[in-house]
Backbone bond lengths (Angstrom), bond angles and torsions (degrees), N, CA, C in turn:
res aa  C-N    CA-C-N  psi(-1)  N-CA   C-N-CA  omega(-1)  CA-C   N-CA-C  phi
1 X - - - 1.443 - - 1.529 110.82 -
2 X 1.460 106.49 -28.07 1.906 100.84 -166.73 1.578 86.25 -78.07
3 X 1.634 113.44 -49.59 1.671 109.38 -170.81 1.350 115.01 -25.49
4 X 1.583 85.25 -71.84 2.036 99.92 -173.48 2.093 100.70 -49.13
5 X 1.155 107.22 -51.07 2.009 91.52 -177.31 1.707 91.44 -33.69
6 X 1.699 100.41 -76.09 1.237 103.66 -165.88 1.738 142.11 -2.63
7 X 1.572 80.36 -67.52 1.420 116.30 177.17 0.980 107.45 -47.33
8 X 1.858 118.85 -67.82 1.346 125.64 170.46 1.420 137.36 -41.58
9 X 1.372 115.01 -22.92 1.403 131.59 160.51 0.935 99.34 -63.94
10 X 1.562 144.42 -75.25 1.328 133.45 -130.84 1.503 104.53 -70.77
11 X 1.500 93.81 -44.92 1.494 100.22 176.69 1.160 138.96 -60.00
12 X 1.725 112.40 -19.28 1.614 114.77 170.89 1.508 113.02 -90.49
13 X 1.853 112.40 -15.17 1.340 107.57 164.34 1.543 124.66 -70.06
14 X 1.479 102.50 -34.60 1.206 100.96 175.61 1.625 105.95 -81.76
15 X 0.783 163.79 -26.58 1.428 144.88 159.69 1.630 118.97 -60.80
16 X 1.161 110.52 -33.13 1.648 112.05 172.19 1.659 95.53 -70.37
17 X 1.155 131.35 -41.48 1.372 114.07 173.80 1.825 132.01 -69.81
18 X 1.154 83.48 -8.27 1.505 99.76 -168.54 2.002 103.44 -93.24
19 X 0.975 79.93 -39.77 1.891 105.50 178.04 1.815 116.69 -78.66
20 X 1.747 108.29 -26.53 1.142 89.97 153.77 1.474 129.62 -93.90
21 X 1.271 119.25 -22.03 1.572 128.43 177.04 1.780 106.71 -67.92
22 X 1.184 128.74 -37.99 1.631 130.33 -175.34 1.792 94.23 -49.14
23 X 1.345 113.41 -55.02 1.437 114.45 -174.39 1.894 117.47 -52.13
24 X 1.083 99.89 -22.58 1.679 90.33 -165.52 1.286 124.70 46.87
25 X 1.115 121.89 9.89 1.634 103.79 175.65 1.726 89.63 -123.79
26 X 1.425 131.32 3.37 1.129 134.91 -170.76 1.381 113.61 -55.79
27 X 1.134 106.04 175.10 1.962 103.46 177.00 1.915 110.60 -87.19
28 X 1.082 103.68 37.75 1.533 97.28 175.65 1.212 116.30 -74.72
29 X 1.617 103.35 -161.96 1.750 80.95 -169.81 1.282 109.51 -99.54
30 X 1.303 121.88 -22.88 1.728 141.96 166.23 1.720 109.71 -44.98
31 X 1.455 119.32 -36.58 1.203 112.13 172.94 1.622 128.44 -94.14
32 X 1.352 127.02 168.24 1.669 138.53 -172.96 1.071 123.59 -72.05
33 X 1.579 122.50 59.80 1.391 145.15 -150.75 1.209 104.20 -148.40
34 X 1.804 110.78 122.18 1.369 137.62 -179.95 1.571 127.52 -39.43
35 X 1.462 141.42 120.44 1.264 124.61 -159.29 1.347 100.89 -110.09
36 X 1.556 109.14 -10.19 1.749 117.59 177.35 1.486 93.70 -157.62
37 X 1.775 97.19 171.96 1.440 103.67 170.57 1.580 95.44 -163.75
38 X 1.656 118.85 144.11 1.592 116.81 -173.11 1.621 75.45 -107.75
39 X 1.198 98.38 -166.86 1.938 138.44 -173.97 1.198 100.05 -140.57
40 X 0.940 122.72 117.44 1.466 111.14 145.48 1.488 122.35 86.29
41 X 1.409 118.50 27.36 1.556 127.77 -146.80 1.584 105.07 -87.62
42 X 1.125 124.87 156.66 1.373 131.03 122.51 1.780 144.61 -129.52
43 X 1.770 102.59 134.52 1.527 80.25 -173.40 1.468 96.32 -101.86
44 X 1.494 136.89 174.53 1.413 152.93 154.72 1.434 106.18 -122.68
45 X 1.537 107.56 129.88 1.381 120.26 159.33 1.472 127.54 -110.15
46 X 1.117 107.46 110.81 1.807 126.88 175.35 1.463 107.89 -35.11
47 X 1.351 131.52 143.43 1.337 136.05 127.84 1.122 117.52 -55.79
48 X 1.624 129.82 169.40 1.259 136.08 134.04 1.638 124.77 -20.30
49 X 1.839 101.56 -41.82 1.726 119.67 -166.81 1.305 97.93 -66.89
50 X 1.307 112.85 -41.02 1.997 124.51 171.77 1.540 80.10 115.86
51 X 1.644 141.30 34.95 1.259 142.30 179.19 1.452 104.60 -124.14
52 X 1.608 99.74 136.32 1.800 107.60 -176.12 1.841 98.00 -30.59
53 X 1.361 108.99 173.62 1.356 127.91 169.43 1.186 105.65 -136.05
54 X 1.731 114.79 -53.26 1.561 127.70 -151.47 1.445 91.28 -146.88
55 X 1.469 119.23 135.65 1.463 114.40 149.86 1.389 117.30 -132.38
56 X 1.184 141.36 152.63 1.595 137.54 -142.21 1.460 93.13 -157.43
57 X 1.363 98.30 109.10 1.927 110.36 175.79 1.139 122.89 -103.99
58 X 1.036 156.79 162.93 1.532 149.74 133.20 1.383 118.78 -159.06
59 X 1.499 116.21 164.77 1.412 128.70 -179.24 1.455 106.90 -72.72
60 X 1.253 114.54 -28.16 1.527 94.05 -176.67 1.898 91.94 -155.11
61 X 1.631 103.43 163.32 1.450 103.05 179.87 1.630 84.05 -153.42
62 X 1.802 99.38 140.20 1.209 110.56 149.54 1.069 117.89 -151.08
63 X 1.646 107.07 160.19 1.564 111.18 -140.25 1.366 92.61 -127.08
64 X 1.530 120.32 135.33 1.696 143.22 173.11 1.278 96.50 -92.19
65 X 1.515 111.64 125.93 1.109 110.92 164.18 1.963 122.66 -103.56
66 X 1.545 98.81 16.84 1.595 100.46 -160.59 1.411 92.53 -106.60
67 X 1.342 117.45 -16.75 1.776 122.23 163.14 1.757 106.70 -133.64
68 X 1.569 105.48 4.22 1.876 76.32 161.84 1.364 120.54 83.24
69 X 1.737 114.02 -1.91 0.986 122.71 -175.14 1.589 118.30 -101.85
70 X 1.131 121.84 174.05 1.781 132.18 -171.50 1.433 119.39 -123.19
71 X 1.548 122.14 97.66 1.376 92.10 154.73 1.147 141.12 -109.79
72 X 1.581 130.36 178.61 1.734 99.27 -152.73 1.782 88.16 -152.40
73 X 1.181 101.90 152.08 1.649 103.42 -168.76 1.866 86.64 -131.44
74 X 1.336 73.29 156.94 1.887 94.11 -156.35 1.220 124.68 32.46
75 X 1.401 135.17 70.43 1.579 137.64 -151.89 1.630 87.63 -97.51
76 X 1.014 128.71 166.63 1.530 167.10 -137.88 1.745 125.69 167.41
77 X 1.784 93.70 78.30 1.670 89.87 174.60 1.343 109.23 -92.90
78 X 1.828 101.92 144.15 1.874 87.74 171.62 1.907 89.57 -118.13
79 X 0.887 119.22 140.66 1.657 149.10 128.71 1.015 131.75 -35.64
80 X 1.379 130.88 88.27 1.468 121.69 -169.36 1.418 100.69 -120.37
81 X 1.593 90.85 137.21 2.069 101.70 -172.19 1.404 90.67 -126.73
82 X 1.469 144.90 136.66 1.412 140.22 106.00 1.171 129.48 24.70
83 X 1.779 122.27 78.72 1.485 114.31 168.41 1.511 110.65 81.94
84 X 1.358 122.92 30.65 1.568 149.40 -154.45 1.337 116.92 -161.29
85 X 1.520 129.10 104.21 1.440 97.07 169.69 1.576 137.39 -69.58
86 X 1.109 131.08 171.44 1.400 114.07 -141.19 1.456 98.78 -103.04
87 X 2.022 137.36 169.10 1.041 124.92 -140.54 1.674 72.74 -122.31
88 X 1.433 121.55 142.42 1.487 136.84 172.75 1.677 98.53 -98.43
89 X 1.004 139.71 126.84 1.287 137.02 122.23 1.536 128.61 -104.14
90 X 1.185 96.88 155.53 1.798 116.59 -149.09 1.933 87.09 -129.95
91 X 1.269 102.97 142.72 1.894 100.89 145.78 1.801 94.22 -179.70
92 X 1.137 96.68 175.38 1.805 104.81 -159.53 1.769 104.30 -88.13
93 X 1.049 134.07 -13.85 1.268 133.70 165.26 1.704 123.27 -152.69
94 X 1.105 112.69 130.54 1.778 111.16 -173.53 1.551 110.71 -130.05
95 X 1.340 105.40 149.45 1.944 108.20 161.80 1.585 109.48 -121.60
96 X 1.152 109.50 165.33 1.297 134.20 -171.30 1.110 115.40 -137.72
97 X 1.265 107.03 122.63 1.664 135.94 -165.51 1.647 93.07 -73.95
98 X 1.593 111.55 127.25 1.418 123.07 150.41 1.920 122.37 -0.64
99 X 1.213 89.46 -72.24 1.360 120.52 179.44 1.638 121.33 -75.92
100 X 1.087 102.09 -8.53 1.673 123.68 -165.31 1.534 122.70 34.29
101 X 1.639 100.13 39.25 1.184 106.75 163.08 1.461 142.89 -58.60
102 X 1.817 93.55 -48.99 1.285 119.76 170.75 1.426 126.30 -110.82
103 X 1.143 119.85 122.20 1.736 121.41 162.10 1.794 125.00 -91.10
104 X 1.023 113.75 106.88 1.199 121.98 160.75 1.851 115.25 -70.35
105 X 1.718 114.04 106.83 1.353 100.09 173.35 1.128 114.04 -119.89
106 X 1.567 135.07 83.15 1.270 160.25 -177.70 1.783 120.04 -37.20
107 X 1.607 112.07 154.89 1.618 100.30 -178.77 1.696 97.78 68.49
108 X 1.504 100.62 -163.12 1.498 142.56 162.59 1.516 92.99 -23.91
109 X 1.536 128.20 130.33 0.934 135.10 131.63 1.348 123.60 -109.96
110 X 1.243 134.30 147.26 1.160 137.03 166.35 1.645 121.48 -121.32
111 X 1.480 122.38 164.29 1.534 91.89 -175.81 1.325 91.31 172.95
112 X 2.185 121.18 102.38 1.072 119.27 -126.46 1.485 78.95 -164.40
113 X 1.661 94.52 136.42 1.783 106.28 -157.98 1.456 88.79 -126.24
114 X 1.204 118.26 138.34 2.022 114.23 165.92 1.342 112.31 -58.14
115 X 1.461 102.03 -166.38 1.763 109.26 169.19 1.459 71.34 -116.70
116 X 2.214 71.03 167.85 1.806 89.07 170.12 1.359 97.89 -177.46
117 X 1.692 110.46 136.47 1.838 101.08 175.21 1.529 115.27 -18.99
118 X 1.598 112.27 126.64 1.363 132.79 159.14 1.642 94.80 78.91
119 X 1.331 123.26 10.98 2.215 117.88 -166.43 1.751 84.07 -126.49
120 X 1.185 118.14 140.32 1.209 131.14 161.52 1.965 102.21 -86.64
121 X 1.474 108.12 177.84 1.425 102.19 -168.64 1.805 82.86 -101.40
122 X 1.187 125.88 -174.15 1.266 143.08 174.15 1.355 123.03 -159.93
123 X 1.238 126.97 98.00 1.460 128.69 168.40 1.814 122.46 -112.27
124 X 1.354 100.95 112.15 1.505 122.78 -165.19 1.644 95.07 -98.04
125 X 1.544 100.30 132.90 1.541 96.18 153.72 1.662 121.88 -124.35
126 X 0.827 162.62 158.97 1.311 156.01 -159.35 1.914 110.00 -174.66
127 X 1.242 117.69 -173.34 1.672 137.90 169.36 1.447 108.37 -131.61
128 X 1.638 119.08 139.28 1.273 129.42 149.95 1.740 109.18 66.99
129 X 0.735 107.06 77.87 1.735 127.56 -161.93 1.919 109.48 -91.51
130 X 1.187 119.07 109.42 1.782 105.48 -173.16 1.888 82.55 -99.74
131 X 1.412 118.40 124.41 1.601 126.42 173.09 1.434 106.71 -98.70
132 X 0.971 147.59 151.99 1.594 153.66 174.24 1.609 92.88 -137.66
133 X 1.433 120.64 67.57 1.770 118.40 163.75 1.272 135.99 -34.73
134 X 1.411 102.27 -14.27 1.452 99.25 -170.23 1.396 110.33 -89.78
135 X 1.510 87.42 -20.53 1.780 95.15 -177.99 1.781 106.04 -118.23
136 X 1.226 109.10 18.67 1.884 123.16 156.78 1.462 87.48 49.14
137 X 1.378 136.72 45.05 1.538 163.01 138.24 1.455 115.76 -65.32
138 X 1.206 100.55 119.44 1.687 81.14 169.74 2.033 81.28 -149.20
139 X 1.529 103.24 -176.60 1.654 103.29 -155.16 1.256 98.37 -169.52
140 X 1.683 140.47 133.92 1.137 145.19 -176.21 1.439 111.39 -140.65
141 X 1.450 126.79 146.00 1.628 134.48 153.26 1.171 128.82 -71.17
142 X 1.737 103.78 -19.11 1.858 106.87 -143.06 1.547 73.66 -105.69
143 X 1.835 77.58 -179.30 1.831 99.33 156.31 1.315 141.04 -14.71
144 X 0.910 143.73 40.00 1.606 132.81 179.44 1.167 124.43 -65.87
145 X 1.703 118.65 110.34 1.406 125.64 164.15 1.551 118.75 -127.87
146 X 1.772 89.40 122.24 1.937 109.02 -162.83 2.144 95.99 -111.04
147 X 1.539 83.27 130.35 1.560 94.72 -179.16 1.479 90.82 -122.97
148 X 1.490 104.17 154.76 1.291 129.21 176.64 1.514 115.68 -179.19
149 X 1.648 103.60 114.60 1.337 109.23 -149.10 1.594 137.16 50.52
150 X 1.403 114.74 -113.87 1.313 112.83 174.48 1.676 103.58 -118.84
151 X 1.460 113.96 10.71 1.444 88.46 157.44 1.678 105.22 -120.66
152 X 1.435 99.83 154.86 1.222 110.11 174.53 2.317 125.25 -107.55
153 X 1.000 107.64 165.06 1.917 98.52 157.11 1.726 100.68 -152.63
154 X 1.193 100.01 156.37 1.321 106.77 -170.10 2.395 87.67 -128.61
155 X 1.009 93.89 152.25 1.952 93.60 167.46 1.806 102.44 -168.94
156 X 1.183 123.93 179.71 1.140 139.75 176.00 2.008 107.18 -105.69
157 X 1.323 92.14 108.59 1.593 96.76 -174.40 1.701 108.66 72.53
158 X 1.500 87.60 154.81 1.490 103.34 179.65 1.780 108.66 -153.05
159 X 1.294 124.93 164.67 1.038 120.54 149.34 1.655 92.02 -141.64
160 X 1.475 80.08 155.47 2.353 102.89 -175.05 1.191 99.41 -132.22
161 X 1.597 100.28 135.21 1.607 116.95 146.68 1.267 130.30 -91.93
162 X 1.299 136.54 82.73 1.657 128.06 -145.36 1.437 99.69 -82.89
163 X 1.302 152.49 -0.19 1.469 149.82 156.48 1.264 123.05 -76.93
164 X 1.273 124.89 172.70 1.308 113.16 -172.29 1.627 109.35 -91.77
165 X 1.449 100.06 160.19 1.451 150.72 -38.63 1.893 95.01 -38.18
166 X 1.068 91.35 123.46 1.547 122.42 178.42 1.875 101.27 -63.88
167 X 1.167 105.16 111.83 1.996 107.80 -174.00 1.599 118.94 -151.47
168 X 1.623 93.85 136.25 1.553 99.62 -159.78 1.961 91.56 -125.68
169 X 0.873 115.77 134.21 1.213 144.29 155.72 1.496 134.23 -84.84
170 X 1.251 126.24 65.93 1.627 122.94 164.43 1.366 126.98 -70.77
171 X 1.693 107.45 136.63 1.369 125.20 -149.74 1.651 108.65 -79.48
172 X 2.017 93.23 -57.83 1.565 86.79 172.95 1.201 114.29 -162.76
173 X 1.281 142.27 -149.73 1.958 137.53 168.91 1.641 87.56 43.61
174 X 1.549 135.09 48.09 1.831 111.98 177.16 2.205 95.48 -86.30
175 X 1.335 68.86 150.96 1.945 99.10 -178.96 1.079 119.06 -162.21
176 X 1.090 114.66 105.92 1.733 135.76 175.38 1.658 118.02 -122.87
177 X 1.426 89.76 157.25 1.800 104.04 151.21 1.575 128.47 -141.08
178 X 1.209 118.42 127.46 1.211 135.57 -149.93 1.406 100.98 -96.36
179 X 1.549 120.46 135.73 1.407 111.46 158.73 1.405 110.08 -127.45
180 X 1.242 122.44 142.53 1.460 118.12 -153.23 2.041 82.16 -120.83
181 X 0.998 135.73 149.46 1.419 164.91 -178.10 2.085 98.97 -92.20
């Protein structure tokens, strides 16, 4: 009687193993399936000064461990520069490079600077955002339309330098209106 249990074990393990690998999309370990996930996270990254640089929020994070990568739903990077207020970006879904070189921030972007003696305010909206943080880079194909005050420009693609000297690059179709003080 114990044999036959026995037996019967081996055999429903080995078919539950056999039955999850046939699928390929199963949770094994060979496939692109989450090994953790936070809620609600935040990380902060130090300068040298021992003062924020980067802070990286979101409602949810999950983490690949078969490339090391992150994805993150409603992410919120802020940008912190020296004597500047700092640049918020917002968009509805993001990944994170292994290496955390690169950020992908997908959908909706947003990406919205304060005022501040001698700084005008700046609010950009755009789609599908490639960020390189380390170098406060970020670069677009789509739509880009940047308001600040009462003048506005709208163009197709952009690339930004968000540090100082603070520099934006439009690709093509550019159209604005300027109001000068």
């Amino acid at each position: 009687m114990v044999g036959a249990l026995f037996v019967l074990l081996a055999g429903g393990s080995w078919w539950l193993l056999q039955s999850s690998d046939e699928g390929g999309s199963g949770g094994g370990p060979d496939g692109h399936t989450p090994d953790y996930y936070v809620d609600d996270f935040t990380v902060t990254t130090m300068g040298p000064d021992g003062k924020p640089k980067q802070k990286l929020t979101a409602e949810r994070m999950l983490h690949y461990p078969d490339d090391d990568s992150t994805e993150l739903t409603r992410p919120h990077l802020v940008l912190y520069e020296a004597d500047t207020p700092p640049w918020r970006v917002r968009s509805e879904t993001g990944w994170v490079s292994g290496d955390g070189k690169l950020v992908l921030l997908n959908g909706e972007v947003k990406i919205d600077r304060a005022a501040a003696p001698g700084i005008r305010p700046v609010h950009i909206t755009t789609r599908d955002l490639r960020v390189r943080p380390r170098e406060n880079y970020a670069e677009t194909d789509e739509k880009v339309k940047i308001r600040s005050q009462k003048s506005w420009q709208t163009s197709i693609g952009m690339q930004a330098w968000l540090t100082k000297p603070v520099r934006m690059k439009f690709l093509s179709n550019v159209r604005g209106h300027y109001e000068i003080k």
